[in-house]
C-alpha angles and dihedrals in degrees: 000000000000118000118236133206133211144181115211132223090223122066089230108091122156088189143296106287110215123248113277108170121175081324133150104252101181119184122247127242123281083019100180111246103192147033083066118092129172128189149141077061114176124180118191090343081290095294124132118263109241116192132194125194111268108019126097114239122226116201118192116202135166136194156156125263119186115173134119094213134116117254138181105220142006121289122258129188116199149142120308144165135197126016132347091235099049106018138168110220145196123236148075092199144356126202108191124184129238122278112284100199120229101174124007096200094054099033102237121160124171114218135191116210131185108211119191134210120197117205091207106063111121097235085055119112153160087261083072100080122104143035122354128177124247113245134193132199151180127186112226125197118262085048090282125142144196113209121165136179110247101198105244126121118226124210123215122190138185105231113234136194133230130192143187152207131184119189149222104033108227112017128191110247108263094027122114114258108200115216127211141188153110141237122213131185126213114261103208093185091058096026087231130094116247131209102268112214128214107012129139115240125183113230099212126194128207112199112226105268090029127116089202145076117219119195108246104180137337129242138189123226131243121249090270095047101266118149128188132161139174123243134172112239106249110172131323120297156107119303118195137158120232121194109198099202141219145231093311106017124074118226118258143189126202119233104270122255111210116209126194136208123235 
């Protein structure tokens, strides 16, 4: 793959890692496994990657590398499927800090490392979404490696978007405000968001003077993703529609559309 470059924003940069996107990375022959151990590993605070369409993504991850051994760059953990010998991963680059060193006799260093999707490379789909695997490795000389699987699932969601409309503004108290919106969800094989049909979104109401939304009723979506609902006017306050997501899709609320009462 092509190699990328990058500059970092900290001072602390162990080298620039080459593009592997969703690419096969199989590891050479007499590949060393062992004298190499990775642990206290942390990808995106353990929360799920959720990806849009354009923007580039920013994953922040830590660990923890022990070995003696030589080695030729800095170590990187990141997605991966399949099988250690013959895997897909997910990244476009990789920037890892120096060594912090834990313990000098055992040679443990802690490291911190910001790793980037890009929605936009060409080998990025839809089929994309879902659970990887987290993998660690270390380049060895003699074009050896040591890669290992760290047990930690990774999520990774497509973003969505959900909007809303309350009306009418204002609305006499008692009367029946109508509520109005849709929820889409990114399409990484086309770069746009789509409508995304029945799904079960949460119309959620803040009293005025509240700091809190309360779920008022549920409603599905159409086919293309419209949503709309009817609601009596309580009181004055903010409307809004949360979808909570699933496996591939991130959670999402709309903006919130305050209505008053006259």
């Amino acid at each position: 793959m092509k190699s990328v470059k990058r500059t970092t924003r900290r001072a602390v940069v162990a080298g620039a890692a080459a593009a592997v996107f969703t690419g096969v990375a199989a590891v050479p022959a007499g590949a060393a496994e062992g004298g190499v151990a990775f642990s206290r590993v942390t990808v995106n605070g353990g929360k799920p990657i959720v990806i849009g369409v354009k923007e580039e993504v920013e994953v922040y991850a830590t660990f923890r590398m022990t070995t003696k051994l030589k080695h030729k760059s800095g170590p990187t953990v990141f997605p991966y499927r399949g099988k250690l010998s013959n895997m897909d991963t997910l990244w476009n680059s990789i920037i890892t800090s120096d060594c912090k060193v834990v313990n000098k006799a055992t040679g443990s260093c802690d490291f911190e490392e910001w790793l980037y999707i890009d929605p936009r490379h060409v080998d990025f789909g839809n089929e994309d979404a879902g659970t990887w695997g987290t993998a660690a490795r270390l380049f060895l000389p003699k074009d050896s490696q040591d890669v290992d699987d760290e047990n930690l699932p990774l999520q990774v969601k497509r973003a969505t978007r959900v909007t809303v409309n309350a009306s009418p503004e204002p609305v006499v108290k008692g009367k029946t405000i109508t509520v109005t919106g849709k929820v889409s969800r990114a399409n990484w094989d086309t770069h746009t968001y789509q409508g995304y049909g029945g799904r079960s979104v949460s119309l959620q109401f803040k009293a005025a003077g509240s700091s809190s939304y309360k779920t008022v009723k549920k409603a599905t979506s159409s086919k293309t993703g419209a949503l709309k609902t009817a609601v009596k006017a309580t009181g004055p306050g903010t409307w809004r529609w949360t979808y909570y997501g699933n496996s591939t899709s991130g959670p999402r609320s709309s903006s919130g559309d305050y209505v008053a009462i006259r």
